[in-house]
C-alpha positions in Angstrom: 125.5 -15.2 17.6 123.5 -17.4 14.9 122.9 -20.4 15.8 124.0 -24.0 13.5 122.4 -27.5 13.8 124.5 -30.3 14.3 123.2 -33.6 13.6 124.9 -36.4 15.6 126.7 -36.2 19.2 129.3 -38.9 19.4 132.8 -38.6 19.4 133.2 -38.0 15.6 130.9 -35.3 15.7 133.6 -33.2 18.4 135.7 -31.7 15.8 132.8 -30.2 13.9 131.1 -29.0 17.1 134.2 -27.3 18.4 135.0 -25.8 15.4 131.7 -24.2 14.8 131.9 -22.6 18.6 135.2 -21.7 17.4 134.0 -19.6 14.7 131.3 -18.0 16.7 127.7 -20.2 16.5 125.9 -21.5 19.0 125.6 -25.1 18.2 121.9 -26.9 18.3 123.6 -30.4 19.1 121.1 -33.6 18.3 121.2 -36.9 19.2 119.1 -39.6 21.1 121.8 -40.6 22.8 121.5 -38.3 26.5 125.6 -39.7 27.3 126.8 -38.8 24.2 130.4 -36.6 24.5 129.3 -34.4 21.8 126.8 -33.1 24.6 129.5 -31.5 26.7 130.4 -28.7 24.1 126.9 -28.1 23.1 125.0 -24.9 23.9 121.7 -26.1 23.1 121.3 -30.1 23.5 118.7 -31.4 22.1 117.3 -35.7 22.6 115.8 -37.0 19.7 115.8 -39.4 16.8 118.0 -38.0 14.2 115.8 -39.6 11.9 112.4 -37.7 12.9 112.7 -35.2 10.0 109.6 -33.5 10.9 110.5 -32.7 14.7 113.7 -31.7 13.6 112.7 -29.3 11.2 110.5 -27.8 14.4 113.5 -27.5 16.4 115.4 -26.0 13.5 112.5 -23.3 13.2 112.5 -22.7 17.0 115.7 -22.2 16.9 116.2 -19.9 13.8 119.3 -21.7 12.5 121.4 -20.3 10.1 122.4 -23.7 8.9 122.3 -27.6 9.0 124.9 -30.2 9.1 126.5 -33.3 10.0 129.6 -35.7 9.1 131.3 -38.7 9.8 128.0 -40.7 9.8 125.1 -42.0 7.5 121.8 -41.7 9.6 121.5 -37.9 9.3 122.6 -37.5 5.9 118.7 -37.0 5.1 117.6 -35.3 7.8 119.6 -33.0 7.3 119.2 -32.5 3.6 115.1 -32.3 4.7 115.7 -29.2 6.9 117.9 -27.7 4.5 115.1 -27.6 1.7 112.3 -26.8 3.8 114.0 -23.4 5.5 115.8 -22.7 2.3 119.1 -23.4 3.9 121.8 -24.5 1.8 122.1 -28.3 1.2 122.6 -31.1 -1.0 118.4 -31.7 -1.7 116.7 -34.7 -0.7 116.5 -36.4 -3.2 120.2 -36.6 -3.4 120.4 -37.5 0.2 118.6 -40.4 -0.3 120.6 -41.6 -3.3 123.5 -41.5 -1.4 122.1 -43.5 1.9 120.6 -46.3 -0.1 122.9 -48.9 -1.1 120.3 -50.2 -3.9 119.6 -47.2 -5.4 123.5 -46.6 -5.7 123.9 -49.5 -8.1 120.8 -48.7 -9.9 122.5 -45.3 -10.6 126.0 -46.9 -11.5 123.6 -48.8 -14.5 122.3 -46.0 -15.9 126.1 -43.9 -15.7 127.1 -47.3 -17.5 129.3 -47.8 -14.6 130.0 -51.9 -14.0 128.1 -53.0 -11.1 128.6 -56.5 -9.0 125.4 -58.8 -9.4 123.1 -57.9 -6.9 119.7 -57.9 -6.3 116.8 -56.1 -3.6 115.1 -58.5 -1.8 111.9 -58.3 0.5 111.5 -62.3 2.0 114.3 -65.0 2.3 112.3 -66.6 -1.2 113.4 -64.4 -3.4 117.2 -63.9 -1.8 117.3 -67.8 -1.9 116.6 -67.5 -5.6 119.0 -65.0 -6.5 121.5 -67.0 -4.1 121.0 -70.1 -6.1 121.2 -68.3 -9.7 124.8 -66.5 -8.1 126.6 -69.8 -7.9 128.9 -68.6 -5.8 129.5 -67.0 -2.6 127.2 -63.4 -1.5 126.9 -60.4 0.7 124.1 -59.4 2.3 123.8 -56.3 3.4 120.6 -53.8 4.7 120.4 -51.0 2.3 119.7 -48.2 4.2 122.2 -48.8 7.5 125.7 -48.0 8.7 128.6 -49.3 10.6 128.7 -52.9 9.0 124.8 -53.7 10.8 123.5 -56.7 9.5 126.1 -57.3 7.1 127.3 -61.1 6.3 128.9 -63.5 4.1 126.9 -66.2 2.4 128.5 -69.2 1.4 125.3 -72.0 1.8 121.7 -71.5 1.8 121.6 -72.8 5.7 123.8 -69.5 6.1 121.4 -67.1 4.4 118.5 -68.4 6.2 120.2 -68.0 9.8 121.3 -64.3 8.7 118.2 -63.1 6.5 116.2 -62.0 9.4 119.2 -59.8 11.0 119.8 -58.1 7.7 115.9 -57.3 7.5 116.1 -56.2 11.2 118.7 -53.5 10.6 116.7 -52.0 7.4 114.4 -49.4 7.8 112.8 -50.0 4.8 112.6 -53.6 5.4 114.5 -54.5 2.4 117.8 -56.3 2.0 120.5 -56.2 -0.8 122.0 -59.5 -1.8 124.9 -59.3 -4.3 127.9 -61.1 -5.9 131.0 -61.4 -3.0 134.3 -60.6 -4.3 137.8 -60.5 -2.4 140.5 -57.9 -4.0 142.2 -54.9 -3.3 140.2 -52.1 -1.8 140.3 -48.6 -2.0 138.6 -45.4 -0.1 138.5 -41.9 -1.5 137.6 -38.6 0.1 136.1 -35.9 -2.7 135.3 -32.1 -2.3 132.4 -30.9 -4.2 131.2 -27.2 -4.1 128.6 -25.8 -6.5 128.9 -29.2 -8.4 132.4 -28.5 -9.1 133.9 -31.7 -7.9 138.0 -32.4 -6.9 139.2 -35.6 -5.8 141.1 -35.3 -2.0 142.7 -38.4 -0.8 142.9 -42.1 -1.9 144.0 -44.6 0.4 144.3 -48.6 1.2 141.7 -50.2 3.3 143.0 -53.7 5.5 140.4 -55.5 7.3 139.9 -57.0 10.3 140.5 -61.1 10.1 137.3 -61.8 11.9 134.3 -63.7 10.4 131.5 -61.5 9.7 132.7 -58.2 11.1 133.4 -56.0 8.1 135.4 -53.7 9.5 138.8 -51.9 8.7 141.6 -52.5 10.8 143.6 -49.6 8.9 143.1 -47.1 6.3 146.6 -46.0 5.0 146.7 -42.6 2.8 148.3 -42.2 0.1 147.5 -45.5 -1.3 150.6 -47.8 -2.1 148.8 -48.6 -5.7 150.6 -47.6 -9.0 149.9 -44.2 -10.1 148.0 -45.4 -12.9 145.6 -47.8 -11.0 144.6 -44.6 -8.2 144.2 -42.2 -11.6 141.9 -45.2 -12.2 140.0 -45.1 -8.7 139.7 -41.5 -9.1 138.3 -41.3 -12.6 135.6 -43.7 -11.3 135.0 -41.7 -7.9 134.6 -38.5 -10.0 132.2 -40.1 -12.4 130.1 -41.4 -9.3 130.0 -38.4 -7.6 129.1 -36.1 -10.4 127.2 -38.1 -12.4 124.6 -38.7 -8.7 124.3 -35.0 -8.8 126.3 -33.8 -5.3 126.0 -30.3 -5.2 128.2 -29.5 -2.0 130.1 -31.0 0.6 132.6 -34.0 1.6 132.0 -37.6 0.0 133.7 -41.3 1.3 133.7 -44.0 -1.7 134.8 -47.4 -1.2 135.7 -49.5 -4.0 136.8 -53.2 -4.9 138.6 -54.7 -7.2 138.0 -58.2 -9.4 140.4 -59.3 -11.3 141.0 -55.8 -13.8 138.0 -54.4 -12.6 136.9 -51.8 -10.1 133.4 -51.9 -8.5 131.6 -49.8 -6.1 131.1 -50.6 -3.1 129.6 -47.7 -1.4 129.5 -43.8 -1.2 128.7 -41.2 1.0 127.9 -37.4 1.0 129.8 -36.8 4.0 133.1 -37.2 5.3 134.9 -40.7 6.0 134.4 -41.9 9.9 136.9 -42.6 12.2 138.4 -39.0 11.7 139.6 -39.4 8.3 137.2 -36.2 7.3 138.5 -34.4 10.6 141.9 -35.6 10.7 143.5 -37.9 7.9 142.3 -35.0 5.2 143.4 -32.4 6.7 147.0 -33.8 7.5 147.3 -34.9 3.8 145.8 -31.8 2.2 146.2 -28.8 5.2 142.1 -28.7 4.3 140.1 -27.7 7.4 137.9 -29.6 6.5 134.9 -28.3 9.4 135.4 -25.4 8.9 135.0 -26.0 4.8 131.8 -27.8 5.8 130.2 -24.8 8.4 130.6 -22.4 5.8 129.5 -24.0 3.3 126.3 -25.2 5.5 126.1 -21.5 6.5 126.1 -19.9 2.5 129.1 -17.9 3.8 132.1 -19.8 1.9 133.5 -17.5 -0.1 135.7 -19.3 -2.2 137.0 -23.2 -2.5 139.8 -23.7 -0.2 143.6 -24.5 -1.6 144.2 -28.0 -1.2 148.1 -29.1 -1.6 150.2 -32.8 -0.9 151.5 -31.8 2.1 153.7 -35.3 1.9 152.7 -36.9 5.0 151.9 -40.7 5.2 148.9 -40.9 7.5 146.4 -43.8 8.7 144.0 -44.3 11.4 145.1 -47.7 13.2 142.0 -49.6 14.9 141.2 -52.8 17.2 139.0 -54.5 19.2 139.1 -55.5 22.7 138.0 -58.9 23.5 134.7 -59.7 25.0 135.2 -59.6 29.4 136.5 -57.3 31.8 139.2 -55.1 30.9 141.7 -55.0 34.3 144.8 -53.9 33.4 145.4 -50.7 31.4 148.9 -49.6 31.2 150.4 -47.0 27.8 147.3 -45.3 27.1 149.4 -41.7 28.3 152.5 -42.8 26.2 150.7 -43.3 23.1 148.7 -39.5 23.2 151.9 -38.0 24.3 153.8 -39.6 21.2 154.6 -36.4 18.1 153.0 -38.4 15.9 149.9 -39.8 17.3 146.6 -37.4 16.8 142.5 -38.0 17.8 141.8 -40.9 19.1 139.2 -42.5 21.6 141.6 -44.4 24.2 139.8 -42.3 26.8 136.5 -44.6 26.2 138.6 -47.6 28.0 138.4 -47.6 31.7 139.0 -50.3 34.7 136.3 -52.4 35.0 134.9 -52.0 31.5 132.6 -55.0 30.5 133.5 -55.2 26.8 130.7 -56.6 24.5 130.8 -59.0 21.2 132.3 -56.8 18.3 129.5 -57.0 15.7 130.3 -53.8 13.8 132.4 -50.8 13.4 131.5 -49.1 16.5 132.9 -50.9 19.3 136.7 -50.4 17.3 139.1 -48.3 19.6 141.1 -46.5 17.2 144.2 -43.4 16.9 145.2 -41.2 14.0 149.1 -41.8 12.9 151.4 -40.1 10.5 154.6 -40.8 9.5 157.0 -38.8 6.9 157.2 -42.0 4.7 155.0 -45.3 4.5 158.2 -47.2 6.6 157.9 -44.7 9.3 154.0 -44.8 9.5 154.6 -48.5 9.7 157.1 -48.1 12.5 155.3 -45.7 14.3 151.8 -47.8 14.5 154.5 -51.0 15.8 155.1 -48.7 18.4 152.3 -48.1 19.3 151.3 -51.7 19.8 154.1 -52.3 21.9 153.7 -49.2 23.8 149.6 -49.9 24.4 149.4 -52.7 27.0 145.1 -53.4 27.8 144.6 -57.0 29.6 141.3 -57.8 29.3 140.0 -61.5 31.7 137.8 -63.3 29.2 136.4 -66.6 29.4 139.7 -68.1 28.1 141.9 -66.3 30.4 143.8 -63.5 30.3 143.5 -61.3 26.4 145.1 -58.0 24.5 143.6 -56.2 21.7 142.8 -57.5 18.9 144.7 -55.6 16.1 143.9 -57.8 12.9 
């Protein structure tokens, strides 16, 4: 059996694990992480900085792997695209790896397409983001420009504000360099793309709801299809496709996110890899019938043969998240009900226990979230009411007795 490198060990990494045993590879799992699920269906675990590009590339020698890969997360994206072009292994090239992990760089490269871009600015000390600040004359984002899952992401709305958060921001950027830009509320929108041998097809385009908590930039749902007019998602689309084409991916998954102001449709991010949360695992595949693994193994391997058929299969699908408050969680009750429901899929209930001391939400990660579909937007809608009625978590907080947090 030839063995594949996975990069990345937590729960969203499962479905691409499992699937590559299922084909027949021994998977070289990676993540620093020792308590990670993703360990338990390894065959060869291995502890260590997914971002130590040359070690990696020592293991992936050792281990004579036929391939490299990872989804559903930022931090590898590189890595990854390093081994690849060292042992000659198919890949997306570095360069284009880092494009597509660098939040600055992205607008840079929306410039030169002639792509509209937000105001925004790369700053190194809180001088020269107080400055830009000043010149915006209006509310900002600050964001690290080289991070995931909402780290070191807030709103600025006074200079007091950007000089409590500038440090944080700096903290969660590797390359010690922050991105300060324009802040806009509209309608958003996430697309999934395929790309193989630069030949690029849009997947899915969906609605993004956020949570209504201060400073925690983090979706509540993703609905697919979107409810938009037909001509607005063409819209979304045609930008998508000139984003992801025009920054040169050669193969693989991508995850856009886009705003609107006013008429206007900016970028907010995009990824060569497949949107968290199992939309890539899941959410595609339950709109399009794309296994979207295995699409990704073989195409990692050089043994894709041909682009997969992708089709509407008509289903209305979401992933539906929340928080639990910060405490003790000591009642659980509807956790079995919900996985047992036809149409609930993934999810990662099973992370709740008795006794669970719950910590302050300050990003994506600490969400508790399950995949829903529904023949029609109504029925997704009444299935994920369900669902909240059905899931009953008490959780003793400082304030008493406290549910999930849904929105």
């Amino acid at each position: 059996m030839k063995n594949i490198m996975i990069l990345g060990a937590n729960t969203l990494q499962i479905p691409l694990i499992q699937e590559a045993q299922r084909i027949g590879f021994n998977t070289v799992v990676v993540s620093p992480n020792k308590e990670e699920p993703g360990f338990k269906y390894a065959t060869y675990p291995i502890y260590a900085d997914v971002k130590d590009q040359e070690l990696l590339l020592k293991y992936a020698r050792e281990y004579d792997i036929a391939g490299v890969i990872t989804d559903q997360t930022d931090i590898p994206v590189r890595t990854a695209a390093y081994i690849a072009e060292n042992m000659g292994l198919p890949g997306i090239g570095y360069e284009t790896a880092t494009l597509f992990t660098d939040k600055f760089l992205m607008r840079e490269k929306c410039k030169e397409l002639n792509i509209p871009t937000l105001k925004y600015k790369l700053v190194k000390n809180i001088e020269e983001a107080i400055e830009f600040f000043d010149a915006l004359e209006g509310d900002a984002i600050l964001k690290p420009v080289d991070n995931q899952g909402s780290k070191g992401v807030s709103k600025i709305n006074s200079k007091e504000v950007l000089i409590e958060k500038f440090q944080e921001a700096m903290d969660y950027s590797k390359s010690q360099s922050v991105l300060i830009e324009q802040y806009v509320t509209g309608r958003e929108f996430v697309v999934e793309g395929l790309t193989y041998d630069y030949e690029f097809q849009n997947l899915i385009c969906g609605d993004t709801h956020y949570f209504n908590i201060p400073d925690v930039f983090s979706a509540t749902t993703r609905i697919f299809p979107s409810t938009a007019d037909k001509d607005l998602v063409e819209r979304v689309k045609d930008l998508n496709r000139k984003i992801v084409t025009g920054f040169g991916l050669k193969q693989g998954i991508s995850h856009s996110e886009f705003i609107m102001d006013g008429d206007e449709i900016y970028l907010i991010e995009t990824a060569a890899r497949g949107g968290g949360v199992f939309i890539s695992s899941d959410l595609i595949s339950l709109s399009t019938g794309l296994n979207t693994e295995k699409f990704l193994i073989e195409m990692a391997t050089g043994t894709l043969k041909e682009v997969p058929e992708i089709k509407d299969t008509g289903k209305v699908c979401c992933y539906m998240a929340f928080f639990l408050p910060v405490g003790e969680v000591v009642s659980i009750e509807g956790v079995h009900k919900v996985k047992e429901l036809s149409y609930t899929h993934r999810d990662n209930l099973d992370t709740i226990y008795m006794g669970l001391k719950t910590k302050p939400f300050v990003d994506k990660t600490a969400r508790k979230f399950i995949i829903v579909s529904g023949d029609s937007h109504d029925e997704l809608i009444e299935n994920m009411k369900a669902i909240k009625d059905a899931l009953q978590i008490k959780v003793k907080t400082d304030q008493g007795i406290e549910g999930p947090i849904w929105n």
